[in-house]
N, C-alpha and C positions, 0 to 999 in steps of 0.2 A: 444143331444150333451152334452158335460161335459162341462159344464162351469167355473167351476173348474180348469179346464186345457189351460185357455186361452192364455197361449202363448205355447205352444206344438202345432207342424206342427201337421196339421189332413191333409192338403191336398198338393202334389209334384207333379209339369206338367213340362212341357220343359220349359217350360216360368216361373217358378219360386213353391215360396210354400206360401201355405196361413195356418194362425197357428187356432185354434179354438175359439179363439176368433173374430178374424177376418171374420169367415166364419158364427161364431154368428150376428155379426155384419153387416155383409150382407145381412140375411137371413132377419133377424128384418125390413130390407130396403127396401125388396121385397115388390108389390106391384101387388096383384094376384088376379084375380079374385075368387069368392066362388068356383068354378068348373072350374079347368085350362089347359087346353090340352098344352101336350109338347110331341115335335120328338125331345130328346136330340142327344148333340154330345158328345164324347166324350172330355171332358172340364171343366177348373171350373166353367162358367156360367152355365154351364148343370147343376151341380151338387147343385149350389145355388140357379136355378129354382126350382128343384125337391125338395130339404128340405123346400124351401120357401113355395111352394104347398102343400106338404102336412100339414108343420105345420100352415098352415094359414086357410087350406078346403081341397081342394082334389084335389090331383094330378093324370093326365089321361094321363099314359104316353103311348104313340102309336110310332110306328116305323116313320124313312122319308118318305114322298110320300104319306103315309098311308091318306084314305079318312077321312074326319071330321065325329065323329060318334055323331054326332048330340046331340040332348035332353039324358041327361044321370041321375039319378036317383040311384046317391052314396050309398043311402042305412046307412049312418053310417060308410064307410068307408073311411079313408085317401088317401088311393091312390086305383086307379083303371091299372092294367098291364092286357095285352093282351096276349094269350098264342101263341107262336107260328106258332101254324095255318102249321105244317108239313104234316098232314093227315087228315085236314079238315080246316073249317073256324074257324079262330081264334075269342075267345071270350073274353071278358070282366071280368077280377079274380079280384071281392074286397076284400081289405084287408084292416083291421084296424090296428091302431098304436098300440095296445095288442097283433096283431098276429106277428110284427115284432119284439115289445121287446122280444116276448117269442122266437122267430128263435133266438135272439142278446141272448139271456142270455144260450140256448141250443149250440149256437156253442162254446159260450166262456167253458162254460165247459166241454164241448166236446173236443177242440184244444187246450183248456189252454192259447187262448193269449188274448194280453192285451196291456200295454202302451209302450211295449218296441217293438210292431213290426210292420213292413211295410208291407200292403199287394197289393200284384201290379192286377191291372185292366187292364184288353183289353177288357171286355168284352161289349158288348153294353149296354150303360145305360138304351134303353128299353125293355132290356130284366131283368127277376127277379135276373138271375146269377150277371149280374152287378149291377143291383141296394144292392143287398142283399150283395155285398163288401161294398159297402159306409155306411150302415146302421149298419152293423157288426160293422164295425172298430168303427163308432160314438161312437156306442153302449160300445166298450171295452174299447175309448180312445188312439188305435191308429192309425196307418199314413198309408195315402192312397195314392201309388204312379201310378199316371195315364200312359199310350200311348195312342197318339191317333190314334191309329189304330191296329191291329195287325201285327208285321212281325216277322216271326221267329227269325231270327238275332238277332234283337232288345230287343225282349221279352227276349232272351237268356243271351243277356247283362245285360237288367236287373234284371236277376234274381239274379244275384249276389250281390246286393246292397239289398236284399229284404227279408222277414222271409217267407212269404208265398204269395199261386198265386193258382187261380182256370183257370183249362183251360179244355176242351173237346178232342177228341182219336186225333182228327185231328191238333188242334195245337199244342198237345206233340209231336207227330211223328215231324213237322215240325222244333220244338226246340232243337230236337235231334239231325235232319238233320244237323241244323247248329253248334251245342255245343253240344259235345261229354260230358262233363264236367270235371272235378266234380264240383258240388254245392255245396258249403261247408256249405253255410251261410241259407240254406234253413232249415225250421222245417216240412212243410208241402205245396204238391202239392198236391189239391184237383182236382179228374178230374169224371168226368159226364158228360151227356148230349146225352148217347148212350154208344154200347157195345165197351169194351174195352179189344183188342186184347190180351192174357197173356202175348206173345214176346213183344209188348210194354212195357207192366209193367217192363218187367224183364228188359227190355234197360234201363229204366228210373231210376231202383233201382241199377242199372251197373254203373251210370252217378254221382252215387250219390245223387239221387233225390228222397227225402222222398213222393211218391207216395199214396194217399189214392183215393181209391174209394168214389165215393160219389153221392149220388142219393137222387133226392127232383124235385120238379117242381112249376109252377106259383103259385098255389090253396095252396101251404103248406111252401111260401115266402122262394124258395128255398131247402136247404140242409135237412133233416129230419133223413137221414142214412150215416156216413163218417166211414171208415174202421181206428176204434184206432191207434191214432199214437203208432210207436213202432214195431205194429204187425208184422208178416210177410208178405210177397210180396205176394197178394189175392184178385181177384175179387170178393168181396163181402164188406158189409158194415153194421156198429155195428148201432142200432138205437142212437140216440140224446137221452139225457137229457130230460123228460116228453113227449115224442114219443112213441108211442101203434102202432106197425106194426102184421100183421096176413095175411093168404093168404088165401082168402075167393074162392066165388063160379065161376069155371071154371080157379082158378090159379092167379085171379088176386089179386094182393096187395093191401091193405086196411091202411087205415092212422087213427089215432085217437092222438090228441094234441092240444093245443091253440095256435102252429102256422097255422093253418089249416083253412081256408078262409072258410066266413060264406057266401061265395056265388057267383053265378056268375050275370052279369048286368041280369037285367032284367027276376031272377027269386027269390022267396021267399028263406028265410035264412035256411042252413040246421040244425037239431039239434045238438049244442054245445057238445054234449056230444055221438055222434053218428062219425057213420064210413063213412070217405071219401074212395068213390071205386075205385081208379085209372083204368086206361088202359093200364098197364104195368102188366105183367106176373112174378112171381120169384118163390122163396120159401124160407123159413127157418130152419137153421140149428139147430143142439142142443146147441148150442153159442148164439142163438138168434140175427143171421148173415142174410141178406138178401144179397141173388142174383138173381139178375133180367136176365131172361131168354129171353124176348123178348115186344112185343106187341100186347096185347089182338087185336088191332085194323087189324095191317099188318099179322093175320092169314088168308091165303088163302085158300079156299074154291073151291076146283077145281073138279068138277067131282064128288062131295058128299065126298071128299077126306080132311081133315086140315091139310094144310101145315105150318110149319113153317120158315118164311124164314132166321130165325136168323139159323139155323141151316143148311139152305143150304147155308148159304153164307161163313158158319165156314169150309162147306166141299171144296165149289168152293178156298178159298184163301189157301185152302194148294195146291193148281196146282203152281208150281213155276214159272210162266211164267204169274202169274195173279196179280198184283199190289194193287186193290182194287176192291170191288165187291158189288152190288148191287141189294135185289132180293125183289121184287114187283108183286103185282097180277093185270094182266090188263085184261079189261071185254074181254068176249070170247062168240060169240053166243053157242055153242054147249058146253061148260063147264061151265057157268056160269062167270070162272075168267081160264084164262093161267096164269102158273107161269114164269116169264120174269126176263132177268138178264141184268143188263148195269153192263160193267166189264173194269177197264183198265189196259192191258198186252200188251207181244205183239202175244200171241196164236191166231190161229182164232178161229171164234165162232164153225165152226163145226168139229175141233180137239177138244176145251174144249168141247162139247156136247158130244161126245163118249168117255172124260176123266169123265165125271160127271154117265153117263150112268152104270161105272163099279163103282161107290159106292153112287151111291141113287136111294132109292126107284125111280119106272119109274113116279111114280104120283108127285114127284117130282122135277126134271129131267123140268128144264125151257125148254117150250116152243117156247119163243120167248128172239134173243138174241141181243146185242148191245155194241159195241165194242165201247170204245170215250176213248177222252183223257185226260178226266180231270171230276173229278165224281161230281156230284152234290149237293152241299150241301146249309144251309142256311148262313145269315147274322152269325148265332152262332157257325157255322162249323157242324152242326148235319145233317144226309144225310137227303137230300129234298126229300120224297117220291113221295110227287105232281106231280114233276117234272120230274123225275123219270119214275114214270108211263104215265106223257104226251110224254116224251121223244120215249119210249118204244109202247104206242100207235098209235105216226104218223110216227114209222119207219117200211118197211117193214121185214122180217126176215131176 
């Protein structure tokens, strides 16, 4: 925090604003255990547990509901964040206070901001996207303006009062839905968290809404690659400020930086100076531009065949009668994996099934399909594969 800046608003809720001093002041008051588990809300109590936590010992920040994960073994780091757990069990990302200022000091020079802007949050405080606004902003000195919740409307409203906002494919689409625009007052829309339609982009740059791609995750405390302001309308994204990206063995992306988390719970620290492997697929340009093509993880494997489903699902959503689309590998005794689609339009499944038949590959070409009306995603708006493929396994064709 800037202490320096003690009476400058750091934090704006419904219910009023708290300036940096005061939230020093609070923090100092906090009375925390060495190892402190929090289900934030969105809030300012939330937000003066979680600085209190970490600057006191260690903050363990875990979703609502989420089970007590018992005996924990920080390792050296400030806070410990859970990854989302979309395509498997969620684990335990230490992060030290080194690897957040180096995110805080990479984005500011990255975005250019600082004491003169607001940046609006919905996102959930335990997830790294929300925490890594409050941290950022600390970090540059300025104002953090909360909702507690998402709705599009709202988010829309406030984006006008605001310099900058990070959201995901699903709650731009929504914001658009409701605010055509234009956004005059915005510098920068960060959006991540999955793949992002070009027609969206191009809405959102129609609206007036300075759009950037942007891609990072729990292990490397958020953002690592944001598409330079200014650029042109482009799904892809420039590395950060002291960021080393490369596309190692079988397409996946590789991270090297001191924002890059020295480990996960409960295994030995990797070497500081060594490459983190993600589970996301891209490549890079002669700009030294990442785009991320999909996930090493949701490659299906169907028949000795790899599929990939980001690619059929780019084929399925030009059907005009198809809304949104969903493609997942469910086990198959005789194939190992079926490729399975939940899709919401109003076609049936087996008019799209003979739409999909004249432009993909047959090994491609979902197996099993699912009609619903509302697609599934997480608390972060990122599609739930999980569920997804549970959806798709206890229905019959």
């Amino acid at each position: 925090m800037r202490a320096r800046d003690s009476d400058r608003v750091f934090l704006e809720t419904d219910h009023g604003k708290l300036t940096y001093g005061e939230i020093v002041s609070r923090v100092e008051a906090e009375s925390v255990e060495p190892v402190h588990v929090l289900r934030p809300r969105l809030d300012e109590e939330s937000v003066v547990r979680l600085l209190g936590a970490a600057a006191k010992g260690v903050a363990v920040v875990m979703s609502p509901g989420s089970p007590d994960p018992g005996e924990i073994d920080p390792g050296g780091a400030s806070m410990v964040v859970f990854t989302s757990g979309t395509t498997g069990v969620p684990k335990g990302v230490r992060l030290t206070l080194a690897n957040w200022k180096a995110a805080g000091q990479a984005s500011v020079e990255h975005l250019g901001h600082g004491l003169e802007d607001t940046w609006l949050l919905a996102m959930p405080l335990y997830h790294v996207a929300g925490i890594g606004i409050v941290l950022r902003s600390a970090f540059a000195g300025g104002k953090v303006r909360i909702l507690p919740r998402f709705d599009g409307a709202a988010f829309a409203r406030a984006l006008h009062q605001v310099t900058l906002a990070s959201v995901v494919p699903t709650m731009l689409e929504r914001v658009l839905d409701a605010d055509t625009g234009p956004f005059r007052g915005l510098r920068a829309v960060l959006v991540g968290g999955g793949p992002i339609p070009r027609e969206l982009l191009e809405r959102a740059s129609a609206a007036g809404m300075p759009v950037l791609p942007t891609y990072g995750m729990t292990e490397t405390c958020g953002q690592v690659a944001t598409l330079r302001p200014s650029s042109p309308v482009a799904r892809k994204a420039h590395p950060l400020p002291g960021v080393d990206l490369r596309i190692g063995d079988g397409g996946r992306i590789e991270v090297r930086g001191p924002m890059v988390s020295p480990g996960y719970l409960g295994e030995p620290d990797r070497d500081p100076d060594g490459w983190f492997v993600t589970g996301d697929l891209g490549r890079i340009d002669s700009d030294g531009a990442l785009t991320v093509t999909g996930r090493a993880d949701d490659t299906i494997i169907s028949g000795g065949e790899n599929i990939d489903p980001v690619q059929v699902e780019a084929v399925l959503s030009g059907h005009s009668e198809v809304e949104a689309v969903m493609v997942v590998g469910v086990a198959s005794d005789e194939w190992g994996y079926e490729v399975g689609c939940l899709y919401v339009g109003r076609t049936h499944p087996a008019g799209l099934e003979a739409w999909a038949r004249d432009r993909l590959p047959s090994s491609a070409v979902p197996h099993r399909w699912l009609q619903i009306a509302e697609m599934p995603v997480t608390s972060l708006g990122k599609p739930d594969r999980l569920l997804g493929r549970s959806l798709l396994g206890s229905e019959s064709r």
